[in-house]
Predicted model as a PDB file, atoms N, CA, C, CB and O in Angstrom, pLDDT in the B-factor column:
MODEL        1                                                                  
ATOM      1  N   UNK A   1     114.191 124.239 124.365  1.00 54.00           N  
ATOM      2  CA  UNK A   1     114.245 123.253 123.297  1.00 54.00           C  
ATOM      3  C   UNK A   1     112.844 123.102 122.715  1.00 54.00           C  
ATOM      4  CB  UNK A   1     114.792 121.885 123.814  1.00 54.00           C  
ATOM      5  O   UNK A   1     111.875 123.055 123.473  1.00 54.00           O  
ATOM      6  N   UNK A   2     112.645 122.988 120.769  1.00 53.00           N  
ATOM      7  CA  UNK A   2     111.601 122.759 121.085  1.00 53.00           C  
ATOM      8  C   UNK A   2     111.251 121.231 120.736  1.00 53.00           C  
ATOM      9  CB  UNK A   2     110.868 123.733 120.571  1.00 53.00           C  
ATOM     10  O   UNK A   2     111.997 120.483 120.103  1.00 53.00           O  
ATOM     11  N   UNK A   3     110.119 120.928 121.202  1.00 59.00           N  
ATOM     12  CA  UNK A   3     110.443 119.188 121.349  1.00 59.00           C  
ATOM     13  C   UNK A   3     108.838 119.304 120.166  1.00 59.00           C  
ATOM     14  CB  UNK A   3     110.305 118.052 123.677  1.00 59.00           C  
ATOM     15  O   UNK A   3     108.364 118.204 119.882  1.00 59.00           O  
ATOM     16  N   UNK A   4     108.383 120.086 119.787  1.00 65.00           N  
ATOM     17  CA  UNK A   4     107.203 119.530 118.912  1.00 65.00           C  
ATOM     18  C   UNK A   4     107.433 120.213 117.413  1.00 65.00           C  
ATOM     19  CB  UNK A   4     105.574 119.993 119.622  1.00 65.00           C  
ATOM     20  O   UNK A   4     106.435 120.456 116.735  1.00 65.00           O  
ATOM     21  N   UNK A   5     108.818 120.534 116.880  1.00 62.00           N  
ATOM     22  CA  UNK A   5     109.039 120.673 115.660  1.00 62.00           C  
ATOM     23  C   UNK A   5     108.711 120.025 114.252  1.00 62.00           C  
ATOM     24  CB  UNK A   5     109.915 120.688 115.786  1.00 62.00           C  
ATOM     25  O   UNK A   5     108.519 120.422 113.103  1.00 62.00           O  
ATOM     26  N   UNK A   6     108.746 118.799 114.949  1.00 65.00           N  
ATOM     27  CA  UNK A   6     108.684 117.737 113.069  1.00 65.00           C  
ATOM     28  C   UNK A   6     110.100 117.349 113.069  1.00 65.00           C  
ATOM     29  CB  UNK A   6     108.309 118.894 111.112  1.00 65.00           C  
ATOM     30  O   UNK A   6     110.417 116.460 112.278  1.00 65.00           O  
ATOM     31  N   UNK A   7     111.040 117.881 113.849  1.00 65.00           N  
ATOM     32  CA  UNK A   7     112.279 117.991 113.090  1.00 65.00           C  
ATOM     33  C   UNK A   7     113.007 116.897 114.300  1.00 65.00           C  
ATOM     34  CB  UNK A   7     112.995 119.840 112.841  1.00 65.00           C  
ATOM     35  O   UNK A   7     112.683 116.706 115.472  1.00 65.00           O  
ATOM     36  N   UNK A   8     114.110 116.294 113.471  1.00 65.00           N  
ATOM     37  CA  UNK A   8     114.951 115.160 114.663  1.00 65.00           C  
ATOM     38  C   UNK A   8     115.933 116.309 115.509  1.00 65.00           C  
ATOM     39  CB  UNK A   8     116.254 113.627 113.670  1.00 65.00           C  
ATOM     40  O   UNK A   8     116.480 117.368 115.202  1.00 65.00           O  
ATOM     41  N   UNK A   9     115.857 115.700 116.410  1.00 67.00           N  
ATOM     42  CA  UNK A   9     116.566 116.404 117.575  1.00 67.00           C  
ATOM     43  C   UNK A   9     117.961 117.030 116.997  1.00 67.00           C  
ATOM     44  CB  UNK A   9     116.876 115.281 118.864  1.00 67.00           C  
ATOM     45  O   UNK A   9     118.252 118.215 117.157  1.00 67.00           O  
ATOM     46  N   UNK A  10     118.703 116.192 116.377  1.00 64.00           N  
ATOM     47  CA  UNK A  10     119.802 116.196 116.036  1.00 64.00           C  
ATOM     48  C   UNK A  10     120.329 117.694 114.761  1.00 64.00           C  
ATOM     49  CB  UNK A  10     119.847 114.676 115.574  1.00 64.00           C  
ATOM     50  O   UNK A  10     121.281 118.471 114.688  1.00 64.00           O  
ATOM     51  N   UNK A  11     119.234 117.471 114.066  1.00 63.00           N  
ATOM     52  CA  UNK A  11     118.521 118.842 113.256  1.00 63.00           C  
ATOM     53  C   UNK A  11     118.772 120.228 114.075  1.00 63.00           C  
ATOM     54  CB  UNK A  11     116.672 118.650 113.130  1.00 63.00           C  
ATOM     55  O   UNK A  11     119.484 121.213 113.879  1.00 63.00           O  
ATOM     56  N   UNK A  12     117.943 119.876 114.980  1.00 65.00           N  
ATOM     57  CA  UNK A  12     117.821 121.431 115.776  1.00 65.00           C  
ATOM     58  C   UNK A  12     118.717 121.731 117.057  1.00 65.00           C  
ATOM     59  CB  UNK A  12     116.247 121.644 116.368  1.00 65.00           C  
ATOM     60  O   UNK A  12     118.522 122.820 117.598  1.00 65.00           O  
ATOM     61  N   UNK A  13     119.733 120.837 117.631  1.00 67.00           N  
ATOM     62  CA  UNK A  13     120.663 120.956 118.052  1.00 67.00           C  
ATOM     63  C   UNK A  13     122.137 121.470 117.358  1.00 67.00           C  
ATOM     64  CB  UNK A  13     120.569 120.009 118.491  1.00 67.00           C  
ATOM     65  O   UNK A  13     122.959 122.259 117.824  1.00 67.00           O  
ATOM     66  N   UNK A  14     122.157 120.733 116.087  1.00 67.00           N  
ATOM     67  CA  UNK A  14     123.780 121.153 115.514  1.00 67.00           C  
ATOM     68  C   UNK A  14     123.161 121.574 113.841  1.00 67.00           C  
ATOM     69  CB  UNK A  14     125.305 119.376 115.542  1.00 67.00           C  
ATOM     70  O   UNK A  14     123.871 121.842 112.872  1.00 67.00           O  
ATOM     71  N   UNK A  15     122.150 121.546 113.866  1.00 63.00           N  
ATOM     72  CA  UNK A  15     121.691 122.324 112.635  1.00 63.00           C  
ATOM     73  C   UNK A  15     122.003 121.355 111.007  1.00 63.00           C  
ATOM     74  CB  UNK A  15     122.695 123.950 112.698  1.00 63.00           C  
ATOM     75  O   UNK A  15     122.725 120.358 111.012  1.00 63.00           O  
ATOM     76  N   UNK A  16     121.412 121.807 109.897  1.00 60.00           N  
ATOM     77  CA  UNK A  16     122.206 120.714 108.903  1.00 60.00           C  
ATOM     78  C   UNK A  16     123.773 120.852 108.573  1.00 60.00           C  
ATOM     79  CB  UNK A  16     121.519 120.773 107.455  1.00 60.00           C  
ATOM     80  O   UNK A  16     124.419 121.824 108.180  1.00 60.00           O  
ATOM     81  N   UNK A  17     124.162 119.507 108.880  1.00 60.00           N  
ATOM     82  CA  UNK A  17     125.986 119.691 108.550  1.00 60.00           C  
ATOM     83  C   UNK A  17     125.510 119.620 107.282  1.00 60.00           C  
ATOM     84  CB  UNK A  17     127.428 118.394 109.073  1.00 60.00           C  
ATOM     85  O   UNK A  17     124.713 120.544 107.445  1.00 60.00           O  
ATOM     86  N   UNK A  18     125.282 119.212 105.850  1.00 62.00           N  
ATOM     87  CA  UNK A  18     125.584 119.367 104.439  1.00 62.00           C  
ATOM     88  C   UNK A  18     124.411 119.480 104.029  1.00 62.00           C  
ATOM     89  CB  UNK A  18     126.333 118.356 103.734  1.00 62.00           C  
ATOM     90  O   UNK A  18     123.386 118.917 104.414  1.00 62.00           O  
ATOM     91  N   UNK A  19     124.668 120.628 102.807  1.00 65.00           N  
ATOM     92  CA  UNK A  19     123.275 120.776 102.306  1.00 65.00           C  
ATOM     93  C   UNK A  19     123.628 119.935 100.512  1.00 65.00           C  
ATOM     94  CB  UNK A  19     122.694 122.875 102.340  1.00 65.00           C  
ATOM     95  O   UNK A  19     124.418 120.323  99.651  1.00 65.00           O  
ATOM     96  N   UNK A  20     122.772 118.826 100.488  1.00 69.00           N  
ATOM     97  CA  UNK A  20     122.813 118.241  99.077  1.00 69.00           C  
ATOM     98  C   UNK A  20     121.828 119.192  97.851  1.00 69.00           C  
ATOM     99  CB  UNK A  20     122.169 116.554  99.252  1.00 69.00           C  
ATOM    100  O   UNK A  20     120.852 119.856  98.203  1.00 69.00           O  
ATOM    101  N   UNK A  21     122.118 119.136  96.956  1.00 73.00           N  
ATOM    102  CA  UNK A  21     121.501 119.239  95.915  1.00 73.00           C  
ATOM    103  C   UNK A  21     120.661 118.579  95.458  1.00 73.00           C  
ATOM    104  CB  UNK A  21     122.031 119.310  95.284  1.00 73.00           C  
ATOM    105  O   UNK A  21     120.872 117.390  95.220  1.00 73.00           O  
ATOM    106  N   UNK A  22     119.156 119.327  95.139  1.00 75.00           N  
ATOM    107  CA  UNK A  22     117.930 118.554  94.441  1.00 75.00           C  
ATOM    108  C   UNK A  22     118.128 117.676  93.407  1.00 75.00           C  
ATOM    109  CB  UNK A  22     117.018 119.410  93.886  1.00 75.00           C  
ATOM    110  O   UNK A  22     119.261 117.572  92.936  1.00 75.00           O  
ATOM    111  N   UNK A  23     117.340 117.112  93.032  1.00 79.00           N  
ATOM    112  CA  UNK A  23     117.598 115.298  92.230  1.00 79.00           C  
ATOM    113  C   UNK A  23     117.252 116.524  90.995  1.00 79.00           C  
ATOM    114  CB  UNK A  23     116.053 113.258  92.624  1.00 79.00           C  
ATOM    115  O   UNK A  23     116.342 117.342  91.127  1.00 79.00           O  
ATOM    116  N   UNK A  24     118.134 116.462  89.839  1.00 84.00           N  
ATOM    117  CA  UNK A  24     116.912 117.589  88.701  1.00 84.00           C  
ATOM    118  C   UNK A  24     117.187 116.596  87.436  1.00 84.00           C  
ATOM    119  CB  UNK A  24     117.559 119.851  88.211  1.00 84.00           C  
ATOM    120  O   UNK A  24     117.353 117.203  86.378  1.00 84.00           O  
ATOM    121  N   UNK A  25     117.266 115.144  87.359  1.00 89.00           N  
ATOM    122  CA  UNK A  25     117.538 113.822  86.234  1.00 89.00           C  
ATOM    123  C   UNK A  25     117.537 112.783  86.768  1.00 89.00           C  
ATOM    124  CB  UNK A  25     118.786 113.718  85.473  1.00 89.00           C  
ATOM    125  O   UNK A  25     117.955 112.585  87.909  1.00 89.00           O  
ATOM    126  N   UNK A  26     117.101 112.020  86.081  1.00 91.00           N  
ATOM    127  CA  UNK A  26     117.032 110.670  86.303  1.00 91.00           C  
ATOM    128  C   UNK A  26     118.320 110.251  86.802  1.00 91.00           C  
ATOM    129  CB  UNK A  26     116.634 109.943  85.130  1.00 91.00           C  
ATOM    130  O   UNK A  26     119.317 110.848  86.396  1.00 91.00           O  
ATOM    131  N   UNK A  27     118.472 108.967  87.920  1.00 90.00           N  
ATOM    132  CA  UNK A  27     119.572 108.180  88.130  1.00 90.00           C  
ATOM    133  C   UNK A  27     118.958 107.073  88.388  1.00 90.00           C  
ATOM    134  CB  UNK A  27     120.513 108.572  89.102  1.00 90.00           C  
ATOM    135  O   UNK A  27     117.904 106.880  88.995  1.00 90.00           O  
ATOM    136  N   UNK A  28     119.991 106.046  87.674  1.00 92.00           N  
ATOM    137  CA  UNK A  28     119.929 104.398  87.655  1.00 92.00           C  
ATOM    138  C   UNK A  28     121.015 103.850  88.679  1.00 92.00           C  
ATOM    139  CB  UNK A  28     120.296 103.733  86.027  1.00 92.00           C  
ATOM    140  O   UNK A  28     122.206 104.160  88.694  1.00 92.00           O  
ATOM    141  N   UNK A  29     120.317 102.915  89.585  1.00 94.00           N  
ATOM    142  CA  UNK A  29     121.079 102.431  90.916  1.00 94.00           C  
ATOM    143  C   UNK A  29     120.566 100.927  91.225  1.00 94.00           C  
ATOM    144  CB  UNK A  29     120.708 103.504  92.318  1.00 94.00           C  
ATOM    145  O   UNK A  29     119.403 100.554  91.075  1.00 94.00           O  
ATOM    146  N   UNK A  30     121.425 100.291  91.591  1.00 95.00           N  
ATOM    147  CA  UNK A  30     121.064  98.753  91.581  1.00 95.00           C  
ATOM    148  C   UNK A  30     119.764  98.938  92.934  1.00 95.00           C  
ATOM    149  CB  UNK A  30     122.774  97.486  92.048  1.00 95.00           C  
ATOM    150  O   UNK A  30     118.755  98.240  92.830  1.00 95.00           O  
ATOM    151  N   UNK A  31     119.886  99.792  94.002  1.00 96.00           N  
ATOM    152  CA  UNK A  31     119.053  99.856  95.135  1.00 96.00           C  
ATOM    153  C   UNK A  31     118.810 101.161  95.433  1.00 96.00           C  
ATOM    154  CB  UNK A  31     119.561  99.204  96.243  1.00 96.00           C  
ATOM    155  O   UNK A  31     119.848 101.811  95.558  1.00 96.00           O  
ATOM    156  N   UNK A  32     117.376 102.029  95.657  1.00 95.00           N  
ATOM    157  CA  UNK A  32     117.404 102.997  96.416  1.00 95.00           C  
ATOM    158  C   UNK A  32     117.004 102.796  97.807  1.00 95.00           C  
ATOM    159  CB  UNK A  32     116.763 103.855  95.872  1.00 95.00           C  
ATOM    160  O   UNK A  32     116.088 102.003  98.023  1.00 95.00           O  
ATOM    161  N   UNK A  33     117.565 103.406  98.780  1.00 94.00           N  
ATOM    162  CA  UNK A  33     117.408 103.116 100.014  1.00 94.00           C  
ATOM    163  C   UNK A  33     116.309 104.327 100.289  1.00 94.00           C  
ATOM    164  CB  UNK A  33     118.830 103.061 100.863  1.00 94.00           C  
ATOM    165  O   UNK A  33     116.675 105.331  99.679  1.00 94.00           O  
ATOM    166  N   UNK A  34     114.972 104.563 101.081  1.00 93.00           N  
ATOM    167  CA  UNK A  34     113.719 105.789 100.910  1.00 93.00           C  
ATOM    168  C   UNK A  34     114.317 106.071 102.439  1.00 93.00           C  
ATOM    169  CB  UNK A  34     111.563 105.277 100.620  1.00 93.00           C  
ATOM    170  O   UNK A  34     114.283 105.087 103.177  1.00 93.00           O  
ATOM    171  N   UNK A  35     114.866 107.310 103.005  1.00 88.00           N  
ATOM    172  CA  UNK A  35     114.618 107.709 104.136  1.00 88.00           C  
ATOM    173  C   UNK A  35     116.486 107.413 104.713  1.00 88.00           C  
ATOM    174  CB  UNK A  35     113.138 106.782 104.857  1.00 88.00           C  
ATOM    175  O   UNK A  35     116.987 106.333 105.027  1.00 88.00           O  
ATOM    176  N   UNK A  36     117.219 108.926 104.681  1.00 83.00           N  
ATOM    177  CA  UNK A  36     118.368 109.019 105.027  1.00 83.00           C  
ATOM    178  C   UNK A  36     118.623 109.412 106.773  1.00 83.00           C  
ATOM    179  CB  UNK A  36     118.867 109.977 104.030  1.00 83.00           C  
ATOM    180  O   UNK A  36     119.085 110.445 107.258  1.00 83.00           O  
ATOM    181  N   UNK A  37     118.322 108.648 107.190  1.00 80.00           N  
ATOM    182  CA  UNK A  37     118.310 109.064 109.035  1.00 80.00           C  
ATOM    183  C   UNK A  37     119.216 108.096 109.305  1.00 80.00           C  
ATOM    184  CB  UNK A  37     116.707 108.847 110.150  1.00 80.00           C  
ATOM    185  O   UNK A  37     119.484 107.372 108.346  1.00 80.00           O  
ATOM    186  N   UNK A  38     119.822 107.846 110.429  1.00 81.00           N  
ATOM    187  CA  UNK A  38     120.912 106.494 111.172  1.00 81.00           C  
ATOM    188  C   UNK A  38     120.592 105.241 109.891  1.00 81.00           C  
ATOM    189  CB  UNK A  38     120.152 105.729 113.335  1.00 81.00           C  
ATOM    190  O   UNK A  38     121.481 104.870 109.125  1.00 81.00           O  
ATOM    191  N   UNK A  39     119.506 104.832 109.857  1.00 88.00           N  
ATOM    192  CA  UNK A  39     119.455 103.728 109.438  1.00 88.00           C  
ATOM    193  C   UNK A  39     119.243 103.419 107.903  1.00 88.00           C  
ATOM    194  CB  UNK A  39     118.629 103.261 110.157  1.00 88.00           C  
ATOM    195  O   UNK A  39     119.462 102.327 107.377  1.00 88.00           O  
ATOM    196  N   UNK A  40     118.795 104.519 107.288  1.00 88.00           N  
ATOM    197  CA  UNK A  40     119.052 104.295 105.846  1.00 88.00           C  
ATOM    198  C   UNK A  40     120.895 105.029 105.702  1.00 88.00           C  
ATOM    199  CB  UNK A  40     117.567 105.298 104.755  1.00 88.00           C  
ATOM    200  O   UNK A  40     121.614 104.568 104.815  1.00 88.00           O  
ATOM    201  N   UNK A  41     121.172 105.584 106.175  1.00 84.00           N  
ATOM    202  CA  UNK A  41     122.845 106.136 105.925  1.00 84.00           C  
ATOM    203  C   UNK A  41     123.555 104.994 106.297  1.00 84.00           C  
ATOM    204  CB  UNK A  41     123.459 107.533 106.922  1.00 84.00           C  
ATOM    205  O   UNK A  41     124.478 104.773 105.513  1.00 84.00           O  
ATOM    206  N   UNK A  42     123.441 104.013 107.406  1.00 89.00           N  
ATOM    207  CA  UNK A  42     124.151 102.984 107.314  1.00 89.00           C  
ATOM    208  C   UNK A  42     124.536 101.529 106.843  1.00 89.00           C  
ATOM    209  CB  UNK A  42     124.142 103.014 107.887  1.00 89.00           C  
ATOM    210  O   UNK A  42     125.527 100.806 106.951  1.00 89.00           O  
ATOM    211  N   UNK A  43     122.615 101.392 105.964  1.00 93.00           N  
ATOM    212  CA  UNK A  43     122.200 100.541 105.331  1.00 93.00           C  
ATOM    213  C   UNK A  43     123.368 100.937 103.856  1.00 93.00           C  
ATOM    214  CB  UNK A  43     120.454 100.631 105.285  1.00 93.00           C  
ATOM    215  O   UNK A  43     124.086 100.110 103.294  1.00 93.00           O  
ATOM    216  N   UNK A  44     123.264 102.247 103.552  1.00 92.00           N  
ATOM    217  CA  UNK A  44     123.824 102.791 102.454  1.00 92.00           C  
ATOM    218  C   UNK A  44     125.313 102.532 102.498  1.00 92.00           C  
ATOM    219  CB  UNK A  44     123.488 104.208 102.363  1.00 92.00           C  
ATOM    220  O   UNK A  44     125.974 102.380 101.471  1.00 92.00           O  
ATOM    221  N   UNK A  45     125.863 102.481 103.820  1.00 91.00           N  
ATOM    222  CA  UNK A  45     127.431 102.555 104.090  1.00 91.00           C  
ATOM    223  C   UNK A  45     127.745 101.307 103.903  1.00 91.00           C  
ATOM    224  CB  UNK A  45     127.964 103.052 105.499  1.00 91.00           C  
ATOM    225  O   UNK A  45     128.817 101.081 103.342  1.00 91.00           O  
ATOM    226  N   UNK A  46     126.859 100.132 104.342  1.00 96.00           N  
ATOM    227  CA  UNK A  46     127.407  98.823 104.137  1.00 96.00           C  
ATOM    228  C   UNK A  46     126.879  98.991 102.723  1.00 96.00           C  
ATOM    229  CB  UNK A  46     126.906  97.475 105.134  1.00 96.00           C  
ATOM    230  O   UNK A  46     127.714  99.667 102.123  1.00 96.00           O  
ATOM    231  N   UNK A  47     126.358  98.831 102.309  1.00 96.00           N  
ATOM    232  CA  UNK A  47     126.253  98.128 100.406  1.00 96.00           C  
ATOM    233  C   UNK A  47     127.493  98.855  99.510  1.00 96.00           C  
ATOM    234  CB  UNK A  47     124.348  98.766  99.345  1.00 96.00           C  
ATOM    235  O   UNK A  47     128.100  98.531  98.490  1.00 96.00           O  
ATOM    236  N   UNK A  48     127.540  99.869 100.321  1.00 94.00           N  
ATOM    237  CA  UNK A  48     128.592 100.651  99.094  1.00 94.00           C  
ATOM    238  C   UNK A  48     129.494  99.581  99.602  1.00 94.00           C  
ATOM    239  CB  UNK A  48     129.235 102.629  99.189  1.00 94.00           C  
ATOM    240  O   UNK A  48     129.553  98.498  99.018  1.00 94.00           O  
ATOM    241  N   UNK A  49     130.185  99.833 100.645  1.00 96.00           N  
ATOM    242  CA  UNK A  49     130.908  98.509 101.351  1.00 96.00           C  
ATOM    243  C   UNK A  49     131.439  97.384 100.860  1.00 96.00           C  
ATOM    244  CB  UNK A  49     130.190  97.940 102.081  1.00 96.00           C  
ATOM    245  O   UNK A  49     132.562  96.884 100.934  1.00 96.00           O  
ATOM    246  N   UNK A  50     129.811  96.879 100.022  1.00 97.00           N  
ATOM    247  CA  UNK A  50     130.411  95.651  99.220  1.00 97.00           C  
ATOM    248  C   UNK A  50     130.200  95.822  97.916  1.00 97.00           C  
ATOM    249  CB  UNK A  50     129.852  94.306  99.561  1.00 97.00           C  
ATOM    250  O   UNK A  50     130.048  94.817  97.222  1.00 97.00           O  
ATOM    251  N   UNK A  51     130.149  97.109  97.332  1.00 96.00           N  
ATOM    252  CA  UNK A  51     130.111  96.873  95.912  1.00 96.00           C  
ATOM    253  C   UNK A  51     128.800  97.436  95.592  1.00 96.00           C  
ATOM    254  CB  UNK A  51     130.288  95.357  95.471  1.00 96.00           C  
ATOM    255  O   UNK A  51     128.948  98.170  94.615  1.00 96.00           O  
ATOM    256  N   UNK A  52     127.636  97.419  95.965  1.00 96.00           N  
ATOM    257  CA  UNK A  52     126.701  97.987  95.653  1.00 96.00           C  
ATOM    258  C   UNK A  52     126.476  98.760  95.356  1.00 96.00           C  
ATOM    259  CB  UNK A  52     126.248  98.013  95.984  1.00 96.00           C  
ATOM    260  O   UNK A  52     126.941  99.533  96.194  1.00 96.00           O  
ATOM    261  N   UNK A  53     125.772  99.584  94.273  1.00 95.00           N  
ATOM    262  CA  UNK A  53     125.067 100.580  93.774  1.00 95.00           C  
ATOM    263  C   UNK A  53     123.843 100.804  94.331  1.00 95.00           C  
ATOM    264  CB  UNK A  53     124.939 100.441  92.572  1.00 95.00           C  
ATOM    265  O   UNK A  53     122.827 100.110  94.295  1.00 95.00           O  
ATOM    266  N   UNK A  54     124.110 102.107  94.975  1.00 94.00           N  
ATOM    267  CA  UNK A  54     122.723 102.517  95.798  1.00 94.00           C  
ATOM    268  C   UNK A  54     122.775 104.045  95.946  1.00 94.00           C  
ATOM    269  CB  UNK A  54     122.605 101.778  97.433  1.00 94.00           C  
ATOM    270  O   UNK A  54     123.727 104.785  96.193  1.00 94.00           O  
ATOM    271  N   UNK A  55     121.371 104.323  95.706  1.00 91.00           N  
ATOM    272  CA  UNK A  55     121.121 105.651  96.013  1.00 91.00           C  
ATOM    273  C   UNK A  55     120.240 105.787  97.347  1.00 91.00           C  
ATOM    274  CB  UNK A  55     120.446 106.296  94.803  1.00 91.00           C  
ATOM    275  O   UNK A  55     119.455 104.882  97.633  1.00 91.00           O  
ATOM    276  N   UNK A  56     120.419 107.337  98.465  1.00 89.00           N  
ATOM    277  CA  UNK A  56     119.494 107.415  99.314  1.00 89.00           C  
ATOM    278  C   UNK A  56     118.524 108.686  99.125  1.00 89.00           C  
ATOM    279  CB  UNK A  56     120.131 107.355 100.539  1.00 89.00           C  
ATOM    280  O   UNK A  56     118.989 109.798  98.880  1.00 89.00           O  
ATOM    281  N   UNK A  57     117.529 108.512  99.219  1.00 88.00           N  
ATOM    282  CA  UNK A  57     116.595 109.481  98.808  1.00 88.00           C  
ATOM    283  C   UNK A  57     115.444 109.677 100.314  1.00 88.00           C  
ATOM    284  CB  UNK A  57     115.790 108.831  97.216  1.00 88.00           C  
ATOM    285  O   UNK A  57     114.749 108.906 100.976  1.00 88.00           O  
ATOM    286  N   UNK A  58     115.852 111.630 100.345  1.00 84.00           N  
ATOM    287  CA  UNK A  58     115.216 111.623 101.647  1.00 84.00           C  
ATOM    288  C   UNK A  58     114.281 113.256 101.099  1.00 84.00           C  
ATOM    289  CB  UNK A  58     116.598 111.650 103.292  1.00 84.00           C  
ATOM    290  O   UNK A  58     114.659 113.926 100.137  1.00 84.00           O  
ATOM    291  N   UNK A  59     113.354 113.524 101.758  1.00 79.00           N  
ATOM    292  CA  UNK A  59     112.681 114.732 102.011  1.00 79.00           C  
ATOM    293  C   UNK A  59     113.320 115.701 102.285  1.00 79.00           C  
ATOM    294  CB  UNK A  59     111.902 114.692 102.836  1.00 79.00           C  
ATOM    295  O   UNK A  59     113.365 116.779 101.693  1.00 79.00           O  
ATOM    296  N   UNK A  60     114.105 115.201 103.645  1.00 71.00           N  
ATOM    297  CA  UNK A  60     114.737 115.906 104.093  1.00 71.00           C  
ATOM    298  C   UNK A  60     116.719 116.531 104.293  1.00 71.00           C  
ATOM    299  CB  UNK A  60     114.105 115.527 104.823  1.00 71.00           C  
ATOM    300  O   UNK A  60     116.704 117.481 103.511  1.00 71.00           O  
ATOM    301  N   UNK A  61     117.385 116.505 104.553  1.00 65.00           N  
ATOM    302  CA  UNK A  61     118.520 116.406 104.832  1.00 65.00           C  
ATOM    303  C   UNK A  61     118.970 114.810 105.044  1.00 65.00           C  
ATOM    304  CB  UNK A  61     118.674 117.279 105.907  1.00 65.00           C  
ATOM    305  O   UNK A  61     118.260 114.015 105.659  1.00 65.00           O  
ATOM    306  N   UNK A  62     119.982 114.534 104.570  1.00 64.00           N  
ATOM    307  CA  UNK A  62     120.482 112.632 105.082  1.00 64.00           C  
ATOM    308  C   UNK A  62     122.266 112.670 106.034  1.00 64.00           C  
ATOM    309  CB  UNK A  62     120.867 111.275 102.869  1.00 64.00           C  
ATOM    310  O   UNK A  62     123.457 112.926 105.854  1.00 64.00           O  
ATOM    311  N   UNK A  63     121.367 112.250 106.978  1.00 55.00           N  
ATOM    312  CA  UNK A  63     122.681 111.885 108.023  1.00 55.00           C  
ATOM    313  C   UNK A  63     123.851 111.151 106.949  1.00 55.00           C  
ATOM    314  CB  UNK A  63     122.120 110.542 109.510  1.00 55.00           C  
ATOM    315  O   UNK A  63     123.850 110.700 105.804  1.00 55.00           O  
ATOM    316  N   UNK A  64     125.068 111.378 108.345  1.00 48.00           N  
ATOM    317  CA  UNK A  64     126.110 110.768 107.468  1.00 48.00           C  
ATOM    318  C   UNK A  64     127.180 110.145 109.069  1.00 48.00           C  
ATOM    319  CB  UNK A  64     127.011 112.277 106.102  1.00 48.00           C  
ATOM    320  O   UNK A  64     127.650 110.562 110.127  1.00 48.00           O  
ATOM    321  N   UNK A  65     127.064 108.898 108.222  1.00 46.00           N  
ATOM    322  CA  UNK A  65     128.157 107.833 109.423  1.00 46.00           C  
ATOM    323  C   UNK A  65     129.711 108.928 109.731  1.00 46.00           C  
ATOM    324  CB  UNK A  65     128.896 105.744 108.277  1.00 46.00           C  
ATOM    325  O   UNK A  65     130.455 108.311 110.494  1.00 46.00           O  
ATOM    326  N   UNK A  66     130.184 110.015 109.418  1.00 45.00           N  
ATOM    327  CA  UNK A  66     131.290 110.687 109.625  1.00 45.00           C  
ATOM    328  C   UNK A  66     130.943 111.626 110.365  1.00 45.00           C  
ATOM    329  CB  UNK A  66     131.928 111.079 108.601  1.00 45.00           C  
ATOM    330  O   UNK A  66     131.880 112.287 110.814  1.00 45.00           O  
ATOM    331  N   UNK A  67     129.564 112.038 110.764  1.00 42.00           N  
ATOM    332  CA  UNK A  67     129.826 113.304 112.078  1.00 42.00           C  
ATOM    333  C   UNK A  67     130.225 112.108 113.437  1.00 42.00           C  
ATOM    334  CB  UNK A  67     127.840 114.573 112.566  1.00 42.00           C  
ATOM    335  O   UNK A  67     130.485 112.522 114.567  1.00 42.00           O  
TER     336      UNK A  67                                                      
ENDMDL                                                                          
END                                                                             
């Protein structure tokens, strides 16, 4: 295993489940949430939840409450 990647464990165990598409235009969102890991994906799951408009914007790949 390697444990000094950069990368979350979860990454280099089951690899990326979805690959999103680069941002290439502007989008308007009542909230962006910065950083799609457990806790911005679930911050994101409740607002949609209630109605909210929100985008998550990550560097990297963004978890998702369905694996």
């Amino acid at each position: 295993m390697n444990l000094k990647s950069g990368y979350p464990f979860w990454l280099i165990k089951s690899g990326l489940p979805f690959n999103y598409r680069q941002l290439k235009k502007s989008i308007c969102a009542d909230i962006a949430i910065l950083g799609g890991g457990i806790s911005g994906a679930l911050v994101a799951y409740e607002l949609v939840q209630k109605g909210i408009d929100c985008i998550v914007v990550d560097k990297y790949t963004i978890s998702s409450p369905d694996l």
